[in-house]
SERO-4910 file (N, C-alpha, C, O; in steps of 0.05 Angstrom, whole numbers):
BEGIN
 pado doro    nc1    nc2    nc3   cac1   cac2   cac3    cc1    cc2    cc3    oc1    oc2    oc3
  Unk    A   1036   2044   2370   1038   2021   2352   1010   2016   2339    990   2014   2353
  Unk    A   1009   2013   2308    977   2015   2295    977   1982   2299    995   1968   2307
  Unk    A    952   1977   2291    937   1948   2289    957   1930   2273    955   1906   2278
  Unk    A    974   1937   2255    981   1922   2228   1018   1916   2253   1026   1893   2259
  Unk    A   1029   1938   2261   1053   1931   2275   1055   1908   2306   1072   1894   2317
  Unk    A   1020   1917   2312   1013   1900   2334   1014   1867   2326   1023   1850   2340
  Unk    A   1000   1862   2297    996   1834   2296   1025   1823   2289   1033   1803   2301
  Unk    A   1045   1842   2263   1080   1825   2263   1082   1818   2284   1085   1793   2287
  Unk    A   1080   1842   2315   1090   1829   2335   1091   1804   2351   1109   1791   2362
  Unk    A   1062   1805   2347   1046   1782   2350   1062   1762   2342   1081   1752   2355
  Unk    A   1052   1756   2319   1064   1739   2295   1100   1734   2305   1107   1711   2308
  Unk    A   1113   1747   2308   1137   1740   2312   1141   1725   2334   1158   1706   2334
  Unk    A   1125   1732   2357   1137   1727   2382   1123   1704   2379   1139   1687   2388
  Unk    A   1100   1691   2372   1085   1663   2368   1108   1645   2357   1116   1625   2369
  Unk    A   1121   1655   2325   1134   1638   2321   1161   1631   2337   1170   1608   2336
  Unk    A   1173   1653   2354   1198   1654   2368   1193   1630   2388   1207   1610   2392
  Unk    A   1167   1637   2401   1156   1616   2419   1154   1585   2406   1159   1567   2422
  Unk    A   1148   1577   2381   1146   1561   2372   1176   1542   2372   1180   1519   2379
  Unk    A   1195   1560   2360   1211   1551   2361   1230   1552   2385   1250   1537   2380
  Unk    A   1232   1560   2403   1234   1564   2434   1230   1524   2442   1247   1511   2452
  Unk    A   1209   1517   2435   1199   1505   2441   1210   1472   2431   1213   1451   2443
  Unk    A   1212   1479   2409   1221   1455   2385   1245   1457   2390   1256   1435   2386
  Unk    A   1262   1478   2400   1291   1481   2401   1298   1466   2433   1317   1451   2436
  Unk    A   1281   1471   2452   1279   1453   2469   1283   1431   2473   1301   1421   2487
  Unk    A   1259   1415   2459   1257   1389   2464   1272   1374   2451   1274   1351   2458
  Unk    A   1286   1385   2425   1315   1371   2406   1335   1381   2424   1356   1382   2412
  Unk    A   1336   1389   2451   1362   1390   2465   1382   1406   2467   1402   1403   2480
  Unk    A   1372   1435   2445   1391   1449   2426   1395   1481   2446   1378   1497   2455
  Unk    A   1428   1481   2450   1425   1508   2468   1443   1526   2456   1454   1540   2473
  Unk    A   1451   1530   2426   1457   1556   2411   1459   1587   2419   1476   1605   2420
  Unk    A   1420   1578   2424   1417   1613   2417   1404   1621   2448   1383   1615   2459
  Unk    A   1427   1637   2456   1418   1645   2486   1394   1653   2500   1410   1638   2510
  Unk    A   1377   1659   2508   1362   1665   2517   1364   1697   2508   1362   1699   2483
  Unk    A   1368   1722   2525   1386   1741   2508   1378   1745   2474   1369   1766   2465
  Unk    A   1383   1727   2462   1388   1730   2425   1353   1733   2429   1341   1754   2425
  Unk    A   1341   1709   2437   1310   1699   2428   1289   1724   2442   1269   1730   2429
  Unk    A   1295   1735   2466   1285   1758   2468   1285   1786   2453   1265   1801   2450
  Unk    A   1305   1791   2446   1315   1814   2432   1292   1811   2399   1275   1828   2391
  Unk    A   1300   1783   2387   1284   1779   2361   1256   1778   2370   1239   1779   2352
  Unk    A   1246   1776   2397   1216   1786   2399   1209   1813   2405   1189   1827   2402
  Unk    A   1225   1816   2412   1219   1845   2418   1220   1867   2401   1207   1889   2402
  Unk    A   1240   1857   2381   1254   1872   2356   1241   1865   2329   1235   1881   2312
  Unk    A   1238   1839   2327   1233   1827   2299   1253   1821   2281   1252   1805   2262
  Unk    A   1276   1842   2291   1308   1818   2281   1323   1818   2302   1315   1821   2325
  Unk    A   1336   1815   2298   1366   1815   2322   1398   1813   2305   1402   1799   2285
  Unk    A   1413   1827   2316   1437   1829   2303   1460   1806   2317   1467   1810   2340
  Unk    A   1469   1783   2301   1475   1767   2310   1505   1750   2304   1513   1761   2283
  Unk    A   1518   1736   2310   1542   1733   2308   1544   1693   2312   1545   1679   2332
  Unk    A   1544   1686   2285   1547   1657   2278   1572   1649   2282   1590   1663   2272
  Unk    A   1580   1625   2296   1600   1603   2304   1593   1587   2271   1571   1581   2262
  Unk    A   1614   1583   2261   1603   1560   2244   1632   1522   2253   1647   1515   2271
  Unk    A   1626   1514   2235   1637   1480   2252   1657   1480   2227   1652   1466   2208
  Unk    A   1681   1498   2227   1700   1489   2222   1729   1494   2229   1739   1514   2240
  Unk    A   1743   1470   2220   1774   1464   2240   1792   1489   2232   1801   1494   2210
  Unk    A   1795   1503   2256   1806   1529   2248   1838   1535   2277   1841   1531   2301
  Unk    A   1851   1543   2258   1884   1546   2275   1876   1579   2273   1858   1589   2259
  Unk    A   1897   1595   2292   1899   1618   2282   1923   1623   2261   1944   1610   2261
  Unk    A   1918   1637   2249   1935   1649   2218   1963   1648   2227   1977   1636   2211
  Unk    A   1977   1658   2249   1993   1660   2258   2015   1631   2259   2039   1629   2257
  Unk    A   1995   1615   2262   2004   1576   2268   2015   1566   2238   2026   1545   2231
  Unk    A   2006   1588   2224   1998   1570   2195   2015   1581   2170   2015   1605   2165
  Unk    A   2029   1562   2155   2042   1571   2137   2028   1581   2102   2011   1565   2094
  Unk    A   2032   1592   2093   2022   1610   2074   2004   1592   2066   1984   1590   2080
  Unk    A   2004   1577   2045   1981   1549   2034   1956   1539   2067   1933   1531   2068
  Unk    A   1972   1543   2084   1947   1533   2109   1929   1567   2111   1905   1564   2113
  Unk    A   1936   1587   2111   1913   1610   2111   1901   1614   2092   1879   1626   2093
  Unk    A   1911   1604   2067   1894   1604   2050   1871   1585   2041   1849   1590   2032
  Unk    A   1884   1560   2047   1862   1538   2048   1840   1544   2076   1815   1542   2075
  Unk    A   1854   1550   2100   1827   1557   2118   1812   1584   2116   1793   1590   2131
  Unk    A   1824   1601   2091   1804   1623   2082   1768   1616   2066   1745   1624   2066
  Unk    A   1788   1590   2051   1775   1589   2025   1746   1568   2045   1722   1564   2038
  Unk    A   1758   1559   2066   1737   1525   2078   1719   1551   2092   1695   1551   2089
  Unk    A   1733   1574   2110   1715   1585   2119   1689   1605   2096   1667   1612   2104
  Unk    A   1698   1609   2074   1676   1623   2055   1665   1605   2046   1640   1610   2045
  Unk    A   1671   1585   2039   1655   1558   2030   1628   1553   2059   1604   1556   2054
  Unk    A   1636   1547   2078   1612   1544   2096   1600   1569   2097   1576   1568   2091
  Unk    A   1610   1591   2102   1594   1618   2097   1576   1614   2084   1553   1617   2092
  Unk    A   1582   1604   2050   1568   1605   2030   1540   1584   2035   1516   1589   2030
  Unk    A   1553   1561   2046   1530   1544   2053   1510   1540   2073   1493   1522   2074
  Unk    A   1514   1559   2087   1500   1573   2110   1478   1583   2103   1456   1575   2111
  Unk    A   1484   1611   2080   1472   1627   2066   1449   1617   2039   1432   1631   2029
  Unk    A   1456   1587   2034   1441   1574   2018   1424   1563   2044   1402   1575   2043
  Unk    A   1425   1550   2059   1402   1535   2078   1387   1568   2086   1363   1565   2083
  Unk    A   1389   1581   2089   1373   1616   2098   1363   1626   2073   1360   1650   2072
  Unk    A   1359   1615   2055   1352   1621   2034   1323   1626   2034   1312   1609   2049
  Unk    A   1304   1643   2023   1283   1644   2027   1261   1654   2061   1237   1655   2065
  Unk    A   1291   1659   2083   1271   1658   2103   1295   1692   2111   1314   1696   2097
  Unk    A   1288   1710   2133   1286   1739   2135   1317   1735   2155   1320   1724   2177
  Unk    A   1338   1748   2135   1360   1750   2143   1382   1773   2132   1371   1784   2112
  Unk    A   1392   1778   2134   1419   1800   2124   1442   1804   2130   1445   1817   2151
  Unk    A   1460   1797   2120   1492   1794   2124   1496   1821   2133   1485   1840   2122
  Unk    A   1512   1825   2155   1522   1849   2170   1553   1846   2170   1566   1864   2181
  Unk    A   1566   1822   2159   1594   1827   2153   1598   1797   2157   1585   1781   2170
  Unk    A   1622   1791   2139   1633   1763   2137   1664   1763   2145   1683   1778   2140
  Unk    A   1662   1752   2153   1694   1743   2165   1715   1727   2149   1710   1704   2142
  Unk    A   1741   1740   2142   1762   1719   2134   1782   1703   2153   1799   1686   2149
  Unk    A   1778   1711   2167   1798   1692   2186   1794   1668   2209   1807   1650   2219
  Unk    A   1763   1686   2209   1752   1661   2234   1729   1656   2221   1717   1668   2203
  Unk    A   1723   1630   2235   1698   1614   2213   1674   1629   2239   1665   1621   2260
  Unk    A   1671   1650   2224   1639   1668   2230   1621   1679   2208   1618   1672   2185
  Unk    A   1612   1695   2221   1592   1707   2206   1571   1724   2218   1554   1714   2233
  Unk    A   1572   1751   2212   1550   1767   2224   1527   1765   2213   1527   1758   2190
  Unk    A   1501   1771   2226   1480   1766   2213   1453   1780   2223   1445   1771   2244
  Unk    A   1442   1794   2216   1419   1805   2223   1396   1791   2219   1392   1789   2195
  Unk    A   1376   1777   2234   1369   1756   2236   1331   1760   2236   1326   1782   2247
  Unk    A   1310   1747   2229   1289   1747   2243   1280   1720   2247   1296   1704   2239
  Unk    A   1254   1708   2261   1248   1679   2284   1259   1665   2259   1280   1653   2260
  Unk    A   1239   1668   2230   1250   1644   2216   1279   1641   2216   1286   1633   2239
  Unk    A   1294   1643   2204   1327   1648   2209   1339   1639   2225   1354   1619   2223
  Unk    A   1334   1656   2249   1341   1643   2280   1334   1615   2285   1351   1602   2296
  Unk    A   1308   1602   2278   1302   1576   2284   1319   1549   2263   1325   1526   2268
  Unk    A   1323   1567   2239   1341   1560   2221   1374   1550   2231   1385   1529   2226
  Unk    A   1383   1569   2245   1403   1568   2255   1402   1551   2283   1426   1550   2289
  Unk    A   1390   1540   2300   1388   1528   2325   1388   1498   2304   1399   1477   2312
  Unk    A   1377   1499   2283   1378   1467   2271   1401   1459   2253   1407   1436   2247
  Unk    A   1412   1481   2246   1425   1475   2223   1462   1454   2228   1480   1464   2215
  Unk    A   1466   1438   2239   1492   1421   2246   1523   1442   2241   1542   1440   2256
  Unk    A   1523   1455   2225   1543   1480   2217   1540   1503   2235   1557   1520   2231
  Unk    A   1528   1506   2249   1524   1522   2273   1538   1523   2291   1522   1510   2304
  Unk    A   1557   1527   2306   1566   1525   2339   1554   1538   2356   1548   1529   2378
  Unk    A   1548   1560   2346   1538   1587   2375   1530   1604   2362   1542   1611   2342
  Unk    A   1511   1614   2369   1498   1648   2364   1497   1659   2386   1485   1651   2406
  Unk    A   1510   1678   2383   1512   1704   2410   1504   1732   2387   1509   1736   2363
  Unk    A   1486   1747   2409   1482   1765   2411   1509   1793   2403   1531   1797   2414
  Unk    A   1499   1809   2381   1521   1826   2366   1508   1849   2375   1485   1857   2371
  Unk    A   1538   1862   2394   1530   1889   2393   1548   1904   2384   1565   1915   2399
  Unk    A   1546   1907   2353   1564   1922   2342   1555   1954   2337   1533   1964   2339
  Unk    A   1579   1967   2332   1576   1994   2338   1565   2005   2314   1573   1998   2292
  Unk    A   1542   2030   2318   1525   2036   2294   1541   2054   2278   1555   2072   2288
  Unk    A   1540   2049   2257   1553   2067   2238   1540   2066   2212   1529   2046   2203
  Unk    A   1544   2098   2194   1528   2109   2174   1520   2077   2154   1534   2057   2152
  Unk    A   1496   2083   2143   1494   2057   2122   1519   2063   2098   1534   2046   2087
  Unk    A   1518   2081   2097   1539   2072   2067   1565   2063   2078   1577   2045   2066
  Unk    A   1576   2072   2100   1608   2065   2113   1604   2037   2119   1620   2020   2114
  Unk    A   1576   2033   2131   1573   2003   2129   1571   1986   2103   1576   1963   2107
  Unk    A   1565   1991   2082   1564   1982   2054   1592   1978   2050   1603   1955   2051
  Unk    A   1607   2003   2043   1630   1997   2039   1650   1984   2060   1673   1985   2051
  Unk    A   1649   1977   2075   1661   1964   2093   1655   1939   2090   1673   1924   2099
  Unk    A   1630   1922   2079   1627   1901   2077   1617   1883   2053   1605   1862   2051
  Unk    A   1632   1910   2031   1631   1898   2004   1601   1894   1995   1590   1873   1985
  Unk    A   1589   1919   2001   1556   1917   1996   1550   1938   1971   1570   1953   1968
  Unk    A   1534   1943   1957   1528   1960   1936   1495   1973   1939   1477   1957   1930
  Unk    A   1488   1992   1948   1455   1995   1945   1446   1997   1929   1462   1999   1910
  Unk    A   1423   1998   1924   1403   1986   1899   1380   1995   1905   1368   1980   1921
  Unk    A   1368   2017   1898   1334   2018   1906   1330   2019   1924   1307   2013   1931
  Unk    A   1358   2029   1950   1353   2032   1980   1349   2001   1993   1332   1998   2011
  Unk    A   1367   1976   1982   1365   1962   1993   1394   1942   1981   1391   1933   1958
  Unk    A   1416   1936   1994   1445   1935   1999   1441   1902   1988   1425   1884   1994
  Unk    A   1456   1902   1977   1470   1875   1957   1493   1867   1955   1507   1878   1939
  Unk    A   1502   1849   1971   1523   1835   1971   1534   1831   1941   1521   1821   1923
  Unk    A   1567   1844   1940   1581   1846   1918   1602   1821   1920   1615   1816   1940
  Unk    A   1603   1802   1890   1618   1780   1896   1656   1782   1903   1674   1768   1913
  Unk    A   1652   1817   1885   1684   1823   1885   1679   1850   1902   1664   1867   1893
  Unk    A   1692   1852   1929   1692   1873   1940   1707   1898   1927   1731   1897   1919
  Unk    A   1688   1923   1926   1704   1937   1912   1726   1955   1909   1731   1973   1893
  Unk    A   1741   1944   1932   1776   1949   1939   1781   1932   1934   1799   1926   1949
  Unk    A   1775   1912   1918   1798   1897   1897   1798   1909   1877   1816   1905   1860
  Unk    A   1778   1928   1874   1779   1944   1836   1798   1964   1840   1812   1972   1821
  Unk    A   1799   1973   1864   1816   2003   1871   1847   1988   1864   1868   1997   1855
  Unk    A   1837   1956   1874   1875   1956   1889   1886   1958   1857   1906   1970   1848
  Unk    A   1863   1939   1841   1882   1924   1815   1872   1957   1800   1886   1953   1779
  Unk    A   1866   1970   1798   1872   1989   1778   1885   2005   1783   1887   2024   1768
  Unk    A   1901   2005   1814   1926   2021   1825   1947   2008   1826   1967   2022   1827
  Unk    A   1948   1986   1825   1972   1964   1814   1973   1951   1804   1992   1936   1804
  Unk    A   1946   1948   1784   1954   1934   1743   1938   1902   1763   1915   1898   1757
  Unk    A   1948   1886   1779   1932   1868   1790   1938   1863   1816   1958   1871   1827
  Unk    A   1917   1846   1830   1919   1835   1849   1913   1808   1860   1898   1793   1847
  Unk    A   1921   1801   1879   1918   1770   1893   1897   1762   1898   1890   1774   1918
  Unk    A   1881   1747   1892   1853   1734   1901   1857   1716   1904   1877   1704   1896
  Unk    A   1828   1705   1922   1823   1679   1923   1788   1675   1916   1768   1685   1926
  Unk    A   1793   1655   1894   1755   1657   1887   1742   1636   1897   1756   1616   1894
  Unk    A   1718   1631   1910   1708   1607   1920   1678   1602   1906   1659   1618   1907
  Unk    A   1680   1573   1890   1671   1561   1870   1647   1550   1878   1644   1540   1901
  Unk    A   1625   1552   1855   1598   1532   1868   1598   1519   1857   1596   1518   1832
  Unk    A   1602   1493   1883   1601   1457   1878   1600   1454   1894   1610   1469   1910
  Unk    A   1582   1428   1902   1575   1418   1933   1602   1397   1937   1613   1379   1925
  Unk    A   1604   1416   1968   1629   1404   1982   1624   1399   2010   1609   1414   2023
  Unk    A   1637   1376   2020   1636   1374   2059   1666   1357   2055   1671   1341   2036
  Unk    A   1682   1365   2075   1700   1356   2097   1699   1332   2082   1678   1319   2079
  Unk    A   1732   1323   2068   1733   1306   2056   1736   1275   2075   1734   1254   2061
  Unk    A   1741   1271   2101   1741   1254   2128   1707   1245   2125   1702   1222   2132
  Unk    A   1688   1260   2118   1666   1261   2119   1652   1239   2091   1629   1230   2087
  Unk    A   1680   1235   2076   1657   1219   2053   1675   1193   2047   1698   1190   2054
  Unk    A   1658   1173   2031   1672   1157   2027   1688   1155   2007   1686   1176   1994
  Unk    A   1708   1135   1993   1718   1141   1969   1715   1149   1946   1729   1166   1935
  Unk    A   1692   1137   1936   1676   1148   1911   1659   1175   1918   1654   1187   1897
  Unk    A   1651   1188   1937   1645   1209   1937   1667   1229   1938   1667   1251   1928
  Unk    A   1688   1215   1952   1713   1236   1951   1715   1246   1916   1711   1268   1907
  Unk    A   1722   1228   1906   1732   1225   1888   1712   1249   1869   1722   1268   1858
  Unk    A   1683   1242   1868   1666   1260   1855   1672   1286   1859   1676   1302   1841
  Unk    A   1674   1292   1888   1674   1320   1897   1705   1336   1880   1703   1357   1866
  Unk    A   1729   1322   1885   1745   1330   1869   1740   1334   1839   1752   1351   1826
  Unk    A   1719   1316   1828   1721   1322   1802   1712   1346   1791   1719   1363   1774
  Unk    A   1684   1337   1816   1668   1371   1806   1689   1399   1812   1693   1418   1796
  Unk    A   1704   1396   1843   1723   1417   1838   1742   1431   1819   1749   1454   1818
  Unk    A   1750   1404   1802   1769   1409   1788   1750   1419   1755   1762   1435   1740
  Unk    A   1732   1412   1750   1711   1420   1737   1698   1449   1732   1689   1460   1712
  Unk    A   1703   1456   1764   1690   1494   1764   1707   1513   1763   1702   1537   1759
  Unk    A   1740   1496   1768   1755   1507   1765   1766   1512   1736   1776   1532   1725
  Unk    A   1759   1485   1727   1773   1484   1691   1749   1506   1672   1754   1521   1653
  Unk    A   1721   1502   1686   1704   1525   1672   1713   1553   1685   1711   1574   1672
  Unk    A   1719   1553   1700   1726   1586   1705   1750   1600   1696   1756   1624   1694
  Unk    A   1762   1576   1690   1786   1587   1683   1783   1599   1638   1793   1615   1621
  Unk    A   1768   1582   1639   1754   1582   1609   1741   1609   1612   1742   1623   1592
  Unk    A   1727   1619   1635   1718   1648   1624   1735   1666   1624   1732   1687   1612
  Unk    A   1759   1662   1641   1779   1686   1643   1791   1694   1621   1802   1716   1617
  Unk    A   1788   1666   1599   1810   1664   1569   1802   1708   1565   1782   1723   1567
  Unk    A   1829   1710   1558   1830   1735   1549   1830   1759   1568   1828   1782   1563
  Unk    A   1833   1749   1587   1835   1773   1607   1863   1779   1622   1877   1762   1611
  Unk    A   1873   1788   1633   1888   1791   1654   1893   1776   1673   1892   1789   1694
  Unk    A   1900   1749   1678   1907   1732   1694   1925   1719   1700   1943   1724   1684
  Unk    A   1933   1702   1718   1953   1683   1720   1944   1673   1749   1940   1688   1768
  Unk    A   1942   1634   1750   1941   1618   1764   1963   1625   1783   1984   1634   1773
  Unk    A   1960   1621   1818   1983   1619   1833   1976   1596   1852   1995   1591   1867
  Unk    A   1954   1581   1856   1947   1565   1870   1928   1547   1850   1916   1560   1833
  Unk    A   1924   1511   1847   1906   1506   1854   1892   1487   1865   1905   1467   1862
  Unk    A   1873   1483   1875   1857   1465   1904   1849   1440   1894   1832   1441   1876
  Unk    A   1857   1417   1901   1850   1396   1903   1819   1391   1922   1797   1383   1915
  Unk    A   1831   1400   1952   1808   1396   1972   1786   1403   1977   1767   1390   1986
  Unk    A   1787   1435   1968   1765   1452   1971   1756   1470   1946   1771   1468   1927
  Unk    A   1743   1481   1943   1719   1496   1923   1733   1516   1926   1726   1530   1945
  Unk    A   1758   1527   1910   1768   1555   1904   1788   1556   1886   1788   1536   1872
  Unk    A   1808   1576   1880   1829   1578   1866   1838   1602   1872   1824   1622   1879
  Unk    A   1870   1600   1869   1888   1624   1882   1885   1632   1853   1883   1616   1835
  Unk    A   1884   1666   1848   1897   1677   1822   1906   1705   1831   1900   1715   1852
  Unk    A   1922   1715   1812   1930   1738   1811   1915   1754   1778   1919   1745   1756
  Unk    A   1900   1773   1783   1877   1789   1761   1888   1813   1761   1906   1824   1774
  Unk    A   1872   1820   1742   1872   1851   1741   1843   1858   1739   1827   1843   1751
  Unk    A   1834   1884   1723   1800   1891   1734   1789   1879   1704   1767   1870   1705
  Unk    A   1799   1879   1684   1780   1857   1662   1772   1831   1676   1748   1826   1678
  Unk    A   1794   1809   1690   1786   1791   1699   1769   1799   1724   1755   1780   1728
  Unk    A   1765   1816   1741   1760   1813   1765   1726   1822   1757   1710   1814   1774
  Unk    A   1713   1836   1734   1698   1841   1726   1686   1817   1715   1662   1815   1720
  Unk    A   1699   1791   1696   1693   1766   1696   1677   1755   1718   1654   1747   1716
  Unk    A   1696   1757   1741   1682   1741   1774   1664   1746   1779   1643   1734   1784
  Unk    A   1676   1780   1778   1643   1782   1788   1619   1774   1776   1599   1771   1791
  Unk    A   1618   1770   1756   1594   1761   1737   1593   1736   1735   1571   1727   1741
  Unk    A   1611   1715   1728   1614   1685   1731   1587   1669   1755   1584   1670   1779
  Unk    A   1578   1661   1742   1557   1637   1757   1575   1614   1775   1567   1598   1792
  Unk    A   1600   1620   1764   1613   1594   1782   1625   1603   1805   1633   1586   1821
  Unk    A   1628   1631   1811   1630   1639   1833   1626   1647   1854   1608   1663   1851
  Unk    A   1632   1645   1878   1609   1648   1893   1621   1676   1914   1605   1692   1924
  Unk    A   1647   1676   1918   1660   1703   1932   1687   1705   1920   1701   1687   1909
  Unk    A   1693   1730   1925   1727   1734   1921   1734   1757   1942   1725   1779   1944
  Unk    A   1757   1740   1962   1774   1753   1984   1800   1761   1969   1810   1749   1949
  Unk    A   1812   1786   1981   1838   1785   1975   1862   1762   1992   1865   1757   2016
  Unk    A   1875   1752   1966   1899   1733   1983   1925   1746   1982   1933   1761   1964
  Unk    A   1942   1737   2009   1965   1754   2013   1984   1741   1994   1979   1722   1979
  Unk    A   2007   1756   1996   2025   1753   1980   2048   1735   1988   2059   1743   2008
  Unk    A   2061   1707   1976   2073   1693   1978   2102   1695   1998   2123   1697   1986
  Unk    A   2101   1697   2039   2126   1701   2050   2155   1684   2037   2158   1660   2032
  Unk    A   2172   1705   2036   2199   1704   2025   2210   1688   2049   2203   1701   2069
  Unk    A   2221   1673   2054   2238   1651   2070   2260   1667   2076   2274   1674   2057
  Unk    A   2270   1677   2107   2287   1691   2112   2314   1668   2123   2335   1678   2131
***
């Protein structure tokens, strides 16, 4: 190890300790012992976020309830990923069904996450290694100059809709949103407006493309559509967007 890898080390394990410490005395027991060693020893750690929201399994839930707890779980994703903004982190895969999130992590980040109220648990990920590009494509990543960029439209939605003219999405919108129990009337009220707002502009960029409305959200920051790849090429580019999952297709009542 040269002089320059000796001092990061340094440097990491000071701050790990730092926050070790601060994470302490606020009471806070997240990140296992386990996680906080590994990021000293390592300088990241591969890690696996709890986030704080009300989640059934899919199974409990009738078509409009998986989709609304799709859209609440990418919405906190998203807002997760704004508080880590600026400090040493990397998405290792996002979850649609359970409110998680993988995350490759270093101290700043980590200490990020022991404070952040949207947090439940960080455990330690030991996921199985596999080639970088299988990992790219598996998690809707694109490289760039040897360094992997989260794609807003994964690109098996391009495959699906230009192998079947369109497909089902769900897009999730940037506007600040929390748990409508969480606000009072007149904030409720704002939050809907702005929703209905990013929705009425997005729907304004699609003019001329391939689309059709099949859902849309009062509660939360998204919209159901059915696209094709002119519109889905929109999303991806749209400022008002922030992800697009595929959504399933409407069960027939037997």
């Amino acid at each position: 190890m040269n002089r320059s890898e000796r001092l990061l080390t340094t440097a990491s394990a000071t701050l790990l300790l730092i926050f070790l410490t601060a994470a302490a005395a606020a009471g806070l027991d997240k990140i296992p012992r386990e996680v906080i060693d590994h990021a000293a020893a390592n300088g990241t750690v591969l890690v696996l976020v709890g986030l704080d929201v009300p989640w059934q399994k899919e199974s409990t839930l009738d078509q409009d309830g998986v989709r609304t707890q799709r859209v609440v779980i990418a919405t906190i994703q998203d807002d997760l990923l704004k508080d880590l903004f600026g400090r040493q982190y990397r998405i290792t895969r996002r979850y649609q069904e359970v409110p998680g999130i993988g995350l490759e992590v270093g101290a700043d980040a980590l200490a990020e996450l022991a404070r952040l109220p949207l947090v439940t648990n960080v455990l330690l990920d030991r996921a199985i290694s596999k080639p970088a590009e299988e990992q790219s494509a598996a998690q809707g990543q694109v490289t760039v100059s040897g360094v992997s960029v989260a794609e807003k439209v994964p690109a098996t939605l391009f495959a699906r809709a230009a192998s079947h003219g369109t497909v089902l999405v769900l897009a999730g919108l940037r506007t600040a949103w929390q748990r409508e129990e969480l606000l009072s009337e007149e904030l409720l009220a704002l939050q809907r407006n702005g929703i209905h707002d990013a929705q009425s502009y997005l729907l304004h960029e699609l003019s001329g493309t391939t689309y059709k409305v099949t859902q849309i959200y009062r509660r939360i920051p998204g919209i159901a559509l059915r696209v094709g790849t002119d519109a889905l090429k929109v999303l991806e580019k749209s400022p008002a967007v922030t992800n697009v999952i595929e959504d399933r297709p409407p069960q027939t009542a037997r």
